[in-house]
N, C-alpha and C positions, 0 to 999 in steps of 0.2 A: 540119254543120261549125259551130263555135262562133266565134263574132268573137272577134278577139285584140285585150286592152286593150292599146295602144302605150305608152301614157302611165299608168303605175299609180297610182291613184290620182288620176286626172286633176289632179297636178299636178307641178309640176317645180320646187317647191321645196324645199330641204333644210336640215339644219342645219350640216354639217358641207363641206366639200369632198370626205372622205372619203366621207360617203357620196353625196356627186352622181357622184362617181366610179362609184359601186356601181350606183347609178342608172342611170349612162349605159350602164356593162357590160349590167345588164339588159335594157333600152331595146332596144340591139344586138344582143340576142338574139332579143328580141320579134318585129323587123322580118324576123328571119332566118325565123321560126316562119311569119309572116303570108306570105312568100314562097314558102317550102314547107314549108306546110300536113303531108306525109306524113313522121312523126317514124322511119319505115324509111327513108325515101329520104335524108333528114338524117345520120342516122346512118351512112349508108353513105358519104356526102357527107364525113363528119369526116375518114375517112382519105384524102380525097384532101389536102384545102387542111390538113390537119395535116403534112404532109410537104413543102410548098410552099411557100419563103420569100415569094414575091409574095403570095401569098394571105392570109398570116397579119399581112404588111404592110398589107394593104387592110383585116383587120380591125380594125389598131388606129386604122388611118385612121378608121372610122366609128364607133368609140371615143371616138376625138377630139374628131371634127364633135358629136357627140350630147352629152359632155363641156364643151365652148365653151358651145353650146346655153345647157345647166343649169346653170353659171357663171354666163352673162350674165343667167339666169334671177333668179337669187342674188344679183346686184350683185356679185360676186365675191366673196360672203362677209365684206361689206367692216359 
């Protein structure tokens, strides 16, 4: 099994907001990857919380959280 980089690139800063966004989506995928490791069991995983508004709520939660993150990373792009 391969280590999953969490942080690509190991870093968290960006040009754009736009892309800290893209970032953060990634990032949130990453952690899902590193969690469970078996891209079958994922997969099969999609169709349930694809149908489940709490679920797809939690995802944009950790969207968010990861999104602040890489903002505050950025100085807020300021």
């Amino acid at each position: 099994m391969d280590a999953v980089t969490l942080v690509p690139n190991n870093s968290l800063l960006t040009a754009t907001p736009e892309e800290g966004r893209q970032l953060a989506v990634r990032m949130s995928r990453l952690i899902v990857k590193a969690t469970q490791p078996d891209a079958q069991i994922r997969e099969q995983l999609r169709e349930v919380y694809a149908s489940d508004a709490a679920m797809l709520l939690a995802v944009t939660h950790t969207v968010a959280i990861e999104f602040a993150t890489i903002a505050a990373a950025n100085n807020y792009w300021r």
